[in-house]
N, CA, C and O atoms as a Tinker XYZ file with bonds, in Angstrom:
   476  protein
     1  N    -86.344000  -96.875000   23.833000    73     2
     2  CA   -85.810000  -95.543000   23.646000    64     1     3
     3  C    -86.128000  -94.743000   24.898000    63     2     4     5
     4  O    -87.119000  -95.033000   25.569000    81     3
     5  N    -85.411000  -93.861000   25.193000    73     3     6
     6  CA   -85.908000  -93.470000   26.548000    64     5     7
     7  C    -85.840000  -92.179000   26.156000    63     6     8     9
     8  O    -85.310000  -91.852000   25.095000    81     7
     9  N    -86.492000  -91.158000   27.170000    73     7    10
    10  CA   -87.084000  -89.728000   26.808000    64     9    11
    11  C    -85.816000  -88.886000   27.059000    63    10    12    13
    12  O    -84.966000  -89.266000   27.865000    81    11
    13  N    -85.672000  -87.493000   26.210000    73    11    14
    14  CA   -85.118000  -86.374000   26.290000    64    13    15
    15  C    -84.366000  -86.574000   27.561000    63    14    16    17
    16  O    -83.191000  -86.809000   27.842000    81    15
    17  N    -85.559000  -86.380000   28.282000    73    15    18
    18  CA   -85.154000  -86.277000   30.261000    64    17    19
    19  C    -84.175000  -87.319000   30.721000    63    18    20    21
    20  O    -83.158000  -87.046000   31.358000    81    19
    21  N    -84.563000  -88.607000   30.341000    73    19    22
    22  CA   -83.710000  -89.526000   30.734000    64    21    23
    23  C    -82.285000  -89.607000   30.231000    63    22    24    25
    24  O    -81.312000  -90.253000   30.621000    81    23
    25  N    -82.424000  -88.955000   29.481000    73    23    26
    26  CA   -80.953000  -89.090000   28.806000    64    25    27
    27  C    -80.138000  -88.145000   29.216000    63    26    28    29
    28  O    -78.913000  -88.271000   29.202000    81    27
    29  N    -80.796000  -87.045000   29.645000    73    27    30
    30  CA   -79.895000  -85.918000   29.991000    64    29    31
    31  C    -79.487000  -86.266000   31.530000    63    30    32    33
    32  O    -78.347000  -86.226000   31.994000    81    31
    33  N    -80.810000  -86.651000   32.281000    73    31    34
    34  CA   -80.006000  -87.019000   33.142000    64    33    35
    35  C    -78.524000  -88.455000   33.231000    63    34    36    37
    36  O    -77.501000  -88.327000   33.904000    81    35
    37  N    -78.806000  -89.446000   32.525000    73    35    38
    38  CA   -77.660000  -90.512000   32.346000    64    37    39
    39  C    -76.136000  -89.842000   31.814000    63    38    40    41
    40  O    -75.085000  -90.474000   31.908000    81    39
    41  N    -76.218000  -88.642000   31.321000    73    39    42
    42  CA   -75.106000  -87.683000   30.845000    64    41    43
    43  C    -74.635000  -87.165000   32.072000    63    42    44    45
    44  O    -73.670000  -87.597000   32.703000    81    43
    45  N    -75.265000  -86.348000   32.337000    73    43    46
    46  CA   -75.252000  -85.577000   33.544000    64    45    47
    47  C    -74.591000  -86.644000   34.932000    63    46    48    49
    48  O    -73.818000  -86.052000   35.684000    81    47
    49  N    -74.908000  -88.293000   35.292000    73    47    50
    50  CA   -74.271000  -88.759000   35.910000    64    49    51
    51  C    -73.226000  -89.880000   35.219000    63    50    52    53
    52  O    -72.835000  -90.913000   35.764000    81    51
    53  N    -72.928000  -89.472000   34.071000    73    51    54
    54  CA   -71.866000  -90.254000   33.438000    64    53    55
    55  C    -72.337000  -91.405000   32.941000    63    54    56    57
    56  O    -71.652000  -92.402000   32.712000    81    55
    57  N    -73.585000  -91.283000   32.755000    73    55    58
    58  CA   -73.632000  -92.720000   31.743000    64    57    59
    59  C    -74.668000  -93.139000   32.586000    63    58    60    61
    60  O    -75.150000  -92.467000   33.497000    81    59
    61  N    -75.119000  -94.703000   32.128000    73    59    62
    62  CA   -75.766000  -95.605000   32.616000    64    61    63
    63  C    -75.338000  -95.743000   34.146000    63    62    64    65
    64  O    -74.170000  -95.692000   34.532000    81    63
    65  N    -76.535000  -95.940000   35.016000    73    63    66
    66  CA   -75.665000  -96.512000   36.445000    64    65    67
    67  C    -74.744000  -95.526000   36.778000    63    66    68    69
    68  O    -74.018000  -96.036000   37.632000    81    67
    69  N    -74.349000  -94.274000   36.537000    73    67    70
    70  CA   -73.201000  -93.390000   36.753000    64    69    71
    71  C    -72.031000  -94.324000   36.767000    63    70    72    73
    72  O    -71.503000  -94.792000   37.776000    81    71
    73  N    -71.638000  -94.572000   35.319000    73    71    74
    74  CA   -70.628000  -95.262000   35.036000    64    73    75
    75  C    -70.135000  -94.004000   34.448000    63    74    76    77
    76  O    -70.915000  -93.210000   33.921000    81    75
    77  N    -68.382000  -93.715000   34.548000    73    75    78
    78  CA   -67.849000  -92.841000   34.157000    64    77    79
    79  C    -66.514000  -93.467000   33.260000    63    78    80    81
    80  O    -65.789000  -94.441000   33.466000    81    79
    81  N    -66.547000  -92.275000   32.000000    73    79    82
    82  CA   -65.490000  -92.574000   30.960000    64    81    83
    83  C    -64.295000  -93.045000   31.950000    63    82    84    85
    84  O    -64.330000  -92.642000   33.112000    81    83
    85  N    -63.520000  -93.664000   31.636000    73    83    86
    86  CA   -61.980000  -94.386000   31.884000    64    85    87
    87  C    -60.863000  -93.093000   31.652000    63    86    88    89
    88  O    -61.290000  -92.012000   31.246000    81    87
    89  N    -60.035000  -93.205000   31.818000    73    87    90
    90  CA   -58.915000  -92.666000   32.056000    64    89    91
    91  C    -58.273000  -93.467000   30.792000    63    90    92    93
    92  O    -58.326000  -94.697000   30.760000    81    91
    93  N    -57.361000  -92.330000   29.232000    73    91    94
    94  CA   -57.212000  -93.672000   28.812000    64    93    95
    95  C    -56.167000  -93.903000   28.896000    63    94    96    97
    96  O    -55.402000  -93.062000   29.367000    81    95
    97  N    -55.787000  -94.943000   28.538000    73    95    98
    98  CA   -54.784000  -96.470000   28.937000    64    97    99
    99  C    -54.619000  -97.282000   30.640000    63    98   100   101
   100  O    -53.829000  -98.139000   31.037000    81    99
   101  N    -55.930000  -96.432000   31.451000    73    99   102
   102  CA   -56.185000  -97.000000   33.039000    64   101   103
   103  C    -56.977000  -98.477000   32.396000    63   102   104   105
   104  O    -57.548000  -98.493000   31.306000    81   103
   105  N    -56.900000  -99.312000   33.042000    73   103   106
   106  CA   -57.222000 -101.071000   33.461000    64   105   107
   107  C    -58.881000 -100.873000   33.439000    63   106   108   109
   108  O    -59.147000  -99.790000   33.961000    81   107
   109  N    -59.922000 -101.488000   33.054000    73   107   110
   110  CA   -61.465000 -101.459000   33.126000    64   109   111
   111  C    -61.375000 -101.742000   34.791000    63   110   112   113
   112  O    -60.752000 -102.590000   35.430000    81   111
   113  N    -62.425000 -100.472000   35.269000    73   111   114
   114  CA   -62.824000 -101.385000   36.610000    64   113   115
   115  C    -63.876000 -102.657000   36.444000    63   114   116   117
   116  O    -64.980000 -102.679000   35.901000    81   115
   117  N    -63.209000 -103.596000   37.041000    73   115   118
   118  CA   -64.492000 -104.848000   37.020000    64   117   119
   119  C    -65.313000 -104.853000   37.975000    63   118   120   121
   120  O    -65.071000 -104.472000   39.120000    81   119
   121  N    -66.262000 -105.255000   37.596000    73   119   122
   122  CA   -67.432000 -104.723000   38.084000    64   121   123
   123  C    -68.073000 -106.388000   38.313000    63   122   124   125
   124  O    -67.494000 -107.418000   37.968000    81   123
   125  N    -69.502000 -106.286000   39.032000    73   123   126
   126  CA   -70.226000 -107.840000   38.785000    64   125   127
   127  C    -71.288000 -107.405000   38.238000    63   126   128   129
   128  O    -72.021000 -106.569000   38.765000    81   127
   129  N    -71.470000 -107.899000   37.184000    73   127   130
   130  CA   -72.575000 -108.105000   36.152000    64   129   131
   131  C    -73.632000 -107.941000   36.295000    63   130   132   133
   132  O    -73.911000 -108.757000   37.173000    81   131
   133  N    -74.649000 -107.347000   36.005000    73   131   134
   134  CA   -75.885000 -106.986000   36.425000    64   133   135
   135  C    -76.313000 -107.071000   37.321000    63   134   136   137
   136  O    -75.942000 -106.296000   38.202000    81   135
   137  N    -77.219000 -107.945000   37.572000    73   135   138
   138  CA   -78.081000 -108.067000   38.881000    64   137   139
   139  C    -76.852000 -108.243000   40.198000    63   138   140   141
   140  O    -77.054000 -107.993000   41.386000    81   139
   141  N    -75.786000 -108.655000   39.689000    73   139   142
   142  CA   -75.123000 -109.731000   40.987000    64   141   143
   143  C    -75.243000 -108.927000   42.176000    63   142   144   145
   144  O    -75.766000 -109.264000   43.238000    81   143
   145  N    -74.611000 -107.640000   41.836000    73   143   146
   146  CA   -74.915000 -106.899000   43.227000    64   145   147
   147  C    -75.920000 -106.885000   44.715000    63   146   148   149
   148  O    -75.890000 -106.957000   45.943000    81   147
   149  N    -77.082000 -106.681000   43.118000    73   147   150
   150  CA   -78.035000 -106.936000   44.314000    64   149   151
   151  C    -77.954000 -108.469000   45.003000    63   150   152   153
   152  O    -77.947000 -108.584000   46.228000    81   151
   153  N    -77.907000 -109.367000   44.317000    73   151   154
   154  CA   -77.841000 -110.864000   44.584000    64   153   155
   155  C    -77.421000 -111.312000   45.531000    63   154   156   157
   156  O    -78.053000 -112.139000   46.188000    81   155
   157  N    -75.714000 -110.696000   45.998000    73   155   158
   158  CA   -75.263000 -110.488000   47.137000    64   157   159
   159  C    -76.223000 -110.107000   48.191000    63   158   160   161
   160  O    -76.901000 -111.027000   48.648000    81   159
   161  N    -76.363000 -109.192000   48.553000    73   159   162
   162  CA   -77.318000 -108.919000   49.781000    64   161   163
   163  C    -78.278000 -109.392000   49.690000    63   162   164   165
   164  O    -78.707000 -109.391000   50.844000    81   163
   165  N    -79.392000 -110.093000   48.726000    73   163   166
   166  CA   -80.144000 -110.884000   49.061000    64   165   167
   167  C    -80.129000 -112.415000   49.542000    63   166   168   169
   168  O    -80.958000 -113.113000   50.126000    81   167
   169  N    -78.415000 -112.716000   48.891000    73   167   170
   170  CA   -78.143000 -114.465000   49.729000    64   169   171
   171  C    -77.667000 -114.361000   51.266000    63   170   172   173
   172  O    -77.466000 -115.411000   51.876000    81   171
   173  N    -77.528000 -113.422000   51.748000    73   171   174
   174  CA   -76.554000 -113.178000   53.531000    64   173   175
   175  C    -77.686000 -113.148000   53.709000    63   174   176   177
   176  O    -78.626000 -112.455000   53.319000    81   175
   177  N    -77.468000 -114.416000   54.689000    73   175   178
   178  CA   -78.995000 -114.751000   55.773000    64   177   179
   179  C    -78.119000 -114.861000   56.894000    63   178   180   181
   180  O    -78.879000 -114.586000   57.822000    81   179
   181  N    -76.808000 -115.129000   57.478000    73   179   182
   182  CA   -76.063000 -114.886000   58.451000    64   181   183
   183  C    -75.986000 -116.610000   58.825000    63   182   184   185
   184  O    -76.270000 -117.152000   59.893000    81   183
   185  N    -75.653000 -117.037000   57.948000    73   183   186
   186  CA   -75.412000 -118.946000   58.026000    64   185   187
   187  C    -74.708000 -119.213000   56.685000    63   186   188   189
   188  O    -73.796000 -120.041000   56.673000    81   187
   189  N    -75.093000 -118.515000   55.448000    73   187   190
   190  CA   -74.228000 -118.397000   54.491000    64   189   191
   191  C    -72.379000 -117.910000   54.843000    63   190   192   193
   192  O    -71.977000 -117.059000   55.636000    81   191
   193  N    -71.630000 -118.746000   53.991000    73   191   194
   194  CA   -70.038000 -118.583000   53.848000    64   193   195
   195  C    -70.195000 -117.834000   52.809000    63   194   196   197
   196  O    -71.283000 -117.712000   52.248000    81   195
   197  N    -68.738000 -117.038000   52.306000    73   195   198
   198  CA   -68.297000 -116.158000   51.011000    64   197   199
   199  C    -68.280000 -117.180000   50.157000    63   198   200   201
   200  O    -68.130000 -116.789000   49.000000    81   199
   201  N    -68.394000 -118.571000   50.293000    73   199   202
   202  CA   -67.989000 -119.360000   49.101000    64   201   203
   203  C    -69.409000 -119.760000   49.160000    63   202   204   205
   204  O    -69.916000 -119.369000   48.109000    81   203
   205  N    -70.187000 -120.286000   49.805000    73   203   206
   206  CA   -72.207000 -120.727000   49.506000    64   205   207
   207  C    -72.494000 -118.807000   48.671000    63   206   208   209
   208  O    -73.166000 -118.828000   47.640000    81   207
   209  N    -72.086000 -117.643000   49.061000    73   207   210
   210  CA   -73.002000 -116.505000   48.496000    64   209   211
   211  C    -72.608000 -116.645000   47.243000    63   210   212   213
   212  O    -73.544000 -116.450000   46.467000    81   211
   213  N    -71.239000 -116.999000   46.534000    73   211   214
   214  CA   -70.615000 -116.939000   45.501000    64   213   215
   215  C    -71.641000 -117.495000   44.530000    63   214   216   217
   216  O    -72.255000 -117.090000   43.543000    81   215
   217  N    -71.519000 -118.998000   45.509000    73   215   218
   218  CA   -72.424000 -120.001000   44.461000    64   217   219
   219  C    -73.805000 -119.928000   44.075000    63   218   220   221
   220  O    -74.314000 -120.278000   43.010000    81   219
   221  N    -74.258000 -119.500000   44.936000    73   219   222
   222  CA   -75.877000 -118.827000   44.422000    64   221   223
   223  C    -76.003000 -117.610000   43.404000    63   222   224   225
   224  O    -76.965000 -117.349000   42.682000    81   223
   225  N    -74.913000 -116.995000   43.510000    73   223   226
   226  CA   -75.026000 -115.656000   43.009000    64   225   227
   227  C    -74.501000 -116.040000   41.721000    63   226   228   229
   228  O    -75.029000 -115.613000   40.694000    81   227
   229  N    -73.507000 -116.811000   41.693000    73   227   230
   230  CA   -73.224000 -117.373000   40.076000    64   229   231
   231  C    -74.582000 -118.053000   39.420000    63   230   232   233
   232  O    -75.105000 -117.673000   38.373000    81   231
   233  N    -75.067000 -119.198000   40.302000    73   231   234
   234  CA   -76.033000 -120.038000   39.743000    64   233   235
   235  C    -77.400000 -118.567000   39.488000    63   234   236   237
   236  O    -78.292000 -118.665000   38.645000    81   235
   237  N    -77.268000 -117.593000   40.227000    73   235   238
   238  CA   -78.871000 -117.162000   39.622000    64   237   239
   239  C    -78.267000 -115.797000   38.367000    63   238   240   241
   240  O    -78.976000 -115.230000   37.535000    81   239
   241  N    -76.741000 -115.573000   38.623000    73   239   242
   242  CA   -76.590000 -114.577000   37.438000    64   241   243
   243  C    -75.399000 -114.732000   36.586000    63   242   244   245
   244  O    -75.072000 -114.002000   35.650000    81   243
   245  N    -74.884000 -115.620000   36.965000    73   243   246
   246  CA   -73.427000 -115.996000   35.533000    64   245   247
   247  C    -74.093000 -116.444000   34.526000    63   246   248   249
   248  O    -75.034000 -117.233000   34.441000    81   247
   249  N    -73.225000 -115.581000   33.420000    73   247   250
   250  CA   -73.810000 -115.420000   32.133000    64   249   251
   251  C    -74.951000 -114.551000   31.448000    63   250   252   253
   252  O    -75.326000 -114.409000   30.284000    81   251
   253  N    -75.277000 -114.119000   32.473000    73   251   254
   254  CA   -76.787000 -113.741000   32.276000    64   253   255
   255  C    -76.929000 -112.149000   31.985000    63   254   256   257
   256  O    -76.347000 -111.380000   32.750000    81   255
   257  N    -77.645000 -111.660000   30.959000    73   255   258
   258  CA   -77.670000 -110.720000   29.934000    64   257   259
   259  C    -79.021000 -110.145000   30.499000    63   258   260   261
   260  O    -79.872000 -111.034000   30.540000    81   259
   261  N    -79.369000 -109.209000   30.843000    73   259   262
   262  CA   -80.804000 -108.112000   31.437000    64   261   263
   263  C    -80.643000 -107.172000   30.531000    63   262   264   265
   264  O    -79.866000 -106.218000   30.565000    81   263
   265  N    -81.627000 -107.560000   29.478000    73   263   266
   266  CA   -82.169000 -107.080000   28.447000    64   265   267
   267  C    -80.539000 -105.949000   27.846000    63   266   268   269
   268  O    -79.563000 -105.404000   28.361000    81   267
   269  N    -81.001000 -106.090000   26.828000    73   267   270
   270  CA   -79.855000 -104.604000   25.677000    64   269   271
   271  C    -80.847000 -103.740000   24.888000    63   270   272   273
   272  O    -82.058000 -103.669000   25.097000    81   271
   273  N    -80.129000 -103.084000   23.935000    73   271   274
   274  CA   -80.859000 -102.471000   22.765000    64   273   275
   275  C    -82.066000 -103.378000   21.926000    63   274   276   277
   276  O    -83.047000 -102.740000   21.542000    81   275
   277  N    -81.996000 -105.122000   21.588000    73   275   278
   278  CA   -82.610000 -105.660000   21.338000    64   277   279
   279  C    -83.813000 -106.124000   21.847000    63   278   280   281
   280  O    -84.941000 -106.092000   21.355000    81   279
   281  N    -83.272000 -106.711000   23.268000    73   279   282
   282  CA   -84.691000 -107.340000   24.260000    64   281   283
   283  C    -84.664000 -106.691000   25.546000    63   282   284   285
   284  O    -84.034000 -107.202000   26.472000    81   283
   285  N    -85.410000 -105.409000   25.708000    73   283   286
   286  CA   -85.126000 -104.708000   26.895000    64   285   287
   287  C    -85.134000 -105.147000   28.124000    63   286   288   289
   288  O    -84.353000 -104.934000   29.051000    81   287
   289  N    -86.483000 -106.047000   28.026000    73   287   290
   290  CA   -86.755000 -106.749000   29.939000    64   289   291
   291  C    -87.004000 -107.828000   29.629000    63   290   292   293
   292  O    -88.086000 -108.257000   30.030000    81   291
   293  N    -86.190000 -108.686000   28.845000    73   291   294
   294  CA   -85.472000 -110.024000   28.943000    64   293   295
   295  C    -84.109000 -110.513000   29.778000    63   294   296   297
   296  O    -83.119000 -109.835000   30.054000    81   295
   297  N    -84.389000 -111.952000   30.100000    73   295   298
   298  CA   -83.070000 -112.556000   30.951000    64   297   299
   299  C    -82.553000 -113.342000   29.763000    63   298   300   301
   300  O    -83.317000 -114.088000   29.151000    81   299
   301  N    -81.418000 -113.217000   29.452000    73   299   302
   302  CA   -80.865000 -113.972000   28.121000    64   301   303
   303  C    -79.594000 -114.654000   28.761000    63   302   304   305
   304  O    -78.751000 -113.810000   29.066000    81   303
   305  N    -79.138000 -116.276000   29.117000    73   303   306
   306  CA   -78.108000 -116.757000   29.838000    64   305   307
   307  C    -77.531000 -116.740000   27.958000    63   306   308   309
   308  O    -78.113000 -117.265000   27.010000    81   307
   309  N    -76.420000 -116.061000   27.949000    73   307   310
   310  CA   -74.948000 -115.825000   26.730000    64   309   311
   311  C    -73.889000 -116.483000   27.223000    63   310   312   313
   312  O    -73.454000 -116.080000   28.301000    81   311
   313  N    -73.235000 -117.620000   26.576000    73   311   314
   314  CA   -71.886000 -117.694000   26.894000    64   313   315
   315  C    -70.313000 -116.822000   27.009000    63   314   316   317
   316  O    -69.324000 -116.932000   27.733000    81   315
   317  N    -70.689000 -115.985000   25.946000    73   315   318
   318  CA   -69.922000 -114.144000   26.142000    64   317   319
   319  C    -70.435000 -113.460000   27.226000    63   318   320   321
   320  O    -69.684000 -112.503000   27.412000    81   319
   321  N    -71.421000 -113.457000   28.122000    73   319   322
   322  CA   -71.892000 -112.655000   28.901000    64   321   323
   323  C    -70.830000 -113.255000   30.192000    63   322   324   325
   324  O    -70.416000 -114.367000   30.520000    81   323
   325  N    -70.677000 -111.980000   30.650000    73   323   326
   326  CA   -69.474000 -112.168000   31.620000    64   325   327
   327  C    -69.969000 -112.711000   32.815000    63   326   328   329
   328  O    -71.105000 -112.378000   33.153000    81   327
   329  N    -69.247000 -113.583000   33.608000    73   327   330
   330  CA   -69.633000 -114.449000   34.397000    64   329   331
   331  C    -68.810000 -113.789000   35.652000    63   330   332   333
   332  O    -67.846000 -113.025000   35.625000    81   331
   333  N    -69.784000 -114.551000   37.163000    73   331   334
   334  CA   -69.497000 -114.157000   38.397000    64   333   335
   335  C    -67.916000 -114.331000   38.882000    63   334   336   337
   336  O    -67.288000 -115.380000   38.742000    81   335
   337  N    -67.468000 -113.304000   39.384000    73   335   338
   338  CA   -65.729000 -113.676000   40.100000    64   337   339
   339  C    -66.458000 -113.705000   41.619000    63   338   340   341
   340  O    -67.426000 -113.136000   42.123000    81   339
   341  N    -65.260000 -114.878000   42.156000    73   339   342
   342  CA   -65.309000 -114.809000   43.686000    64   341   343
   343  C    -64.893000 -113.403000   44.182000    63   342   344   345
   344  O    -65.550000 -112.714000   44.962000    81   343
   345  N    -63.820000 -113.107000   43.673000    73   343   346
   346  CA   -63.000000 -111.668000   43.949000    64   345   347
   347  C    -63.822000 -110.571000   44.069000    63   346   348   349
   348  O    -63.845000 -109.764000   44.998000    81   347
   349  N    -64.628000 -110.595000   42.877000    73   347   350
   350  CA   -65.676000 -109.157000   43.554000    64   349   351
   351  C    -67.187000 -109.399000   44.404000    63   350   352   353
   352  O    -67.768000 -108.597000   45.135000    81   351
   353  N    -67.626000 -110.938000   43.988000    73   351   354
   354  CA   -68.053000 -111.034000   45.271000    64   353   355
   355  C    -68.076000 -110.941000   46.833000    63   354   356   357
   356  O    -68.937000 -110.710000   47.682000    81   355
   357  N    -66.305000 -111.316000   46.822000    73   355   358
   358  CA   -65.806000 -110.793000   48.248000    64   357   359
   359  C    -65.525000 -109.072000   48.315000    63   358   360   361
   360  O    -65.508000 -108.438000   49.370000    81   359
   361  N    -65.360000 -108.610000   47.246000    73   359   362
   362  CA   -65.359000 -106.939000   47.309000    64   361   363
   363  C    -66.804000 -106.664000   47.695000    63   362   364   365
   364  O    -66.870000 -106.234000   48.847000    81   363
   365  N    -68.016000 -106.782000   47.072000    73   363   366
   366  CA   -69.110000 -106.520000   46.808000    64   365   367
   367  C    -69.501000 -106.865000   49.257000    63   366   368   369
   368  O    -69.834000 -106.057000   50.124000    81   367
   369  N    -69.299000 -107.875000   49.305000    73   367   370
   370  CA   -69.475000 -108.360000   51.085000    64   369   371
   371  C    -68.303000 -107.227000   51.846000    63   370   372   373
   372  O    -68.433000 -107.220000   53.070000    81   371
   373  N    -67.419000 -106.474000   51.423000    73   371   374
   374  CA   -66.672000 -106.026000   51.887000    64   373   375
   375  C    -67.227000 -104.632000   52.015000    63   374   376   377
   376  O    -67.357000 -104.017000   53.074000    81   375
   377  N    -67.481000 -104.284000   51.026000    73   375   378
   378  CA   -68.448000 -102.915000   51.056000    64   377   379
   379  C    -68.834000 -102.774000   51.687000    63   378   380   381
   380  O    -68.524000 -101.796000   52.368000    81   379
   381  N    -69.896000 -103.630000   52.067000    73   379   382
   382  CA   -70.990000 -103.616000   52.524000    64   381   383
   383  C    -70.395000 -103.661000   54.258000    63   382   384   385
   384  O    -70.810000 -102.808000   55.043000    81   383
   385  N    -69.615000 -104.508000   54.618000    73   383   386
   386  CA   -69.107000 -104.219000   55.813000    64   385   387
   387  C    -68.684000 -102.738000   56.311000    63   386   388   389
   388  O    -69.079000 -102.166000   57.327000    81   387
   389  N    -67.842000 -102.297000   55.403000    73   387   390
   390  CA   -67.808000 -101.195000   55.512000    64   389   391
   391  C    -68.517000 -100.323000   55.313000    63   390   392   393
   392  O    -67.938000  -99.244000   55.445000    81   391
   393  N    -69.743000 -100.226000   54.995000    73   391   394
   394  CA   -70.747000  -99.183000   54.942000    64   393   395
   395  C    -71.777000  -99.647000   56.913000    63   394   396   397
   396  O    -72.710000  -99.139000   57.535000    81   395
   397  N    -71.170000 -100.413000   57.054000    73   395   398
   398  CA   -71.915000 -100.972000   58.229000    64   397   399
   399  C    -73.262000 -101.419000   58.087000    63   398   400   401
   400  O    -74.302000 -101.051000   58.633000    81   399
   401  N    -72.972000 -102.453000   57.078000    73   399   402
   402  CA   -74.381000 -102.750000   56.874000    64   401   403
   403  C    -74.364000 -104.534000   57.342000    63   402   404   405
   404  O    -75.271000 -105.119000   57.935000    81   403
   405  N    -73.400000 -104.968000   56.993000    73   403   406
   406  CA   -73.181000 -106.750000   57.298000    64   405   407
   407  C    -72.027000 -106.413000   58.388000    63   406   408   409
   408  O    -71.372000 -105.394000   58.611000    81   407
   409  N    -72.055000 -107.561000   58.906000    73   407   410
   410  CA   -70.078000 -108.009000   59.846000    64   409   411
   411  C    -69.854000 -109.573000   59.129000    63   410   412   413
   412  O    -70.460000 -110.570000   58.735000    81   411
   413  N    -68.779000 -109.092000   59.254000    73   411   414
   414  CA   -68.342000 -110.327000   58.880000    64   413   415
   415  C    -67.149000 -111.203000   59.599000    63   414   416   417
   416  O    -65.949000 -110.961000   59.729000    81   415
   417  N    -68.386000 -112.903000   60.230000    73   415   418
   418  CA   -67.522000 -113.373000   61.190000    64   417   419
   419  C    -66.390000 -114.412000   60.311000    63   418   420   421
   420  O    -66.580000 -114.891000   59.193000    81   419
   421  N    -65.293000 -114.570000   61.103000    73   419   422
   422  CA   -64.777000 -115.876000   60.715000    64   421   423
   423  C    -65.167000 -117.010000   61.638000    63   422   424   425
   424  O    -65.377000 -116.891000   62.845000    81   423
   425  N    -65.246000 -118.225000   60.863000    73   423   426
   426  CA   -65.546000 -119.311000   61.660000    64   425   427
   427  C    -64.780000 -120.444000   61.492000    63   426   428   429
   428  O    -63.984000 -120.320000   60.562000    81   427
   429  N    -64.747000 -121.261000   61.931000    73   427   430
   430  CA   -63.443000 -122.433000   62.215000    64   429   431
   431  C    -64.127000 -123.240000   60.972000    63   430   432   433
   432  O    -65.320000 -123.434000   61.204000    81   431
   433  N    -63.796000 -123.643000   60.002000    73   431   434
   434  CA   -63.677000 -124.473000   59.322000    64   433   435
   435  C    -64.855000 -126.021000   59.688000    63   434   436   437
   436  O    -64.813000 -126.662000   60.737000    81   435
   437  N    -66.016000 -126.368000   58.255000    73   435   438
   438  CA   -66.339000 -127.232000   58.942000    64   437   439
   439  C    -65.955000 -128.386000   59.086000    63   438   440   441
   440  O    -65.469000 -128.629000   57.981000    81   439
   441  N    -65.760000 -129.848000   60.084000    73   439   442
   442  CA   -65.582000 -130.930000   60.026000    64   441   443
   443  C    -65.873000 -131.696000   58.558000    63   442   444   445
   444  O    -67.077000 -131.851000   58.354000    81   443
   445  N    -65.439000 -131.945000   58.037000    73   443   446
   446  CA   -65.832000 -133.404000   56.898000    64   445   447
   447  C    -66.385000 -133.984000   57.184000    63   446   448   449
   448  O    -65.814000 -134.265000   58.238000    81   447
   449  N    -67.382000 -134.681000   57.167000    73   447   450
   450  CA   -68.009000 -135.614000   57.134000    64   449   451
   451  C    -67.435000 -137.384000   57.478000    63   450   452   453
   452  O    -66.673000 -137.917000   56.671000    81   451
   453  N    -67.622000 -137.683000   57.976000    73   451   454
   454  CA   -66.601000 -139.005000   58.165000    64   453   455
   455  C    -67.179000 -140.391000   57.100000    63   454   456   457
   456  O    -68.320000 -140.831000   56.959000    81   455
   457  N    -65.771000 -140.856000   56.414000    73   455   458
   458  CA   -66.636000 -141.659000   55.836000    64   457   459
   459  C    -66.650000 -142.972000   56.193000    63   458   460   461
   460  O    -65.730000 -143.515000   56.804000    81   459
   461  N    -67.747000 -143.557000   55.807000    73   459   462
   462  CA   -68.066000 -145.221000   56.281000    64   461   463
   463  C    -67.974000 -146.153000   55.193000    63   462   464   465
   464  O    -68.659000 -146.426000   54.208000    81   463
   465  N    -66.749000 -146.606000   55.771000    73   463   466
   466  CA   -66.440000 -147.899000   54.848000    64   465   467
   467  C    -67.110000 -149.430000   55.084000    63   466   468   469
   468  O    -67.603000 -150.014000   56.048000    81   467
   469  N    -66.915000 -149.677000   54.009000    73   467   470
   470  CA   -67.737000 -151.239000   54.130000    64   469   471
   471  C    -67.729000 -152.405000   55.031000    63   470   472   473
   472  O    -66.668000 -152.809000   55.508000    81   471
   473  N    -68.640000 -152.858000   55.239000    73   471   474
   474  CA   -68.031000 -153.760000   56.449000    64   473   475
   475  C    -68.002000 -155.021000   55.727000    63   474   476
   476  O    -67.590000 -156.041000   56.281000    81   475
């Protein structure tokens, strides 16, 4: 339960997280799921691709539930709990470019691996 204070302020910025009522019949903005946000900027080590940050960021938060009304500061992996998109992962790296906080290079594609057949 959280105090008087806290609540007035979560009103005052629209909710939880300053999440604000919808417009109605406007589309939900999608969002990434709890932690992912942060998750993002903690996998860019500047050797990571958009597709390696994806995958870490799924493997440490798809599915994954940070506490509710029931278990406040519990990690609960739910199969209903909404899972990581590449799409806003690449929004989420895009931001961030634009806030000038990352760049983001392109790089040539890596070689395959060659394979060795039997002799």
């Amino acid at each position: 339960v959280y105090s008087a204070e806290a609540q007035k302020r979560q009103a005052e910025a629209g909710g939880r997280q300053g999440r604000r009522e919808r417009e109605p019949g406007a589309e939900p903005r999608r969002v990434l799921p709890g932690l992912a946000a942060n998750e993002v900027a903690n996998f860019i080590d500047g050797t990571r691709s958009v597709l390696d940050i994806y995958q870490a960021v799924r493997a440490e938060c798809g599915n994954l539930v940070v506490g509710d009304n029931d278990t406040k500061f519990t990690y609960l992996l739910k199969p209903e709990a909404p899972d990581v998109d590449l799409d806003l992962v690449y929004a989420e790296l895009e931001r961030l470019r634009k806030e000038g906080a990352i760049d983001i290079v392109r790089t040539a594609p890596k070689a395959a691996p060659a394979k060795r057949g039997k002799k």
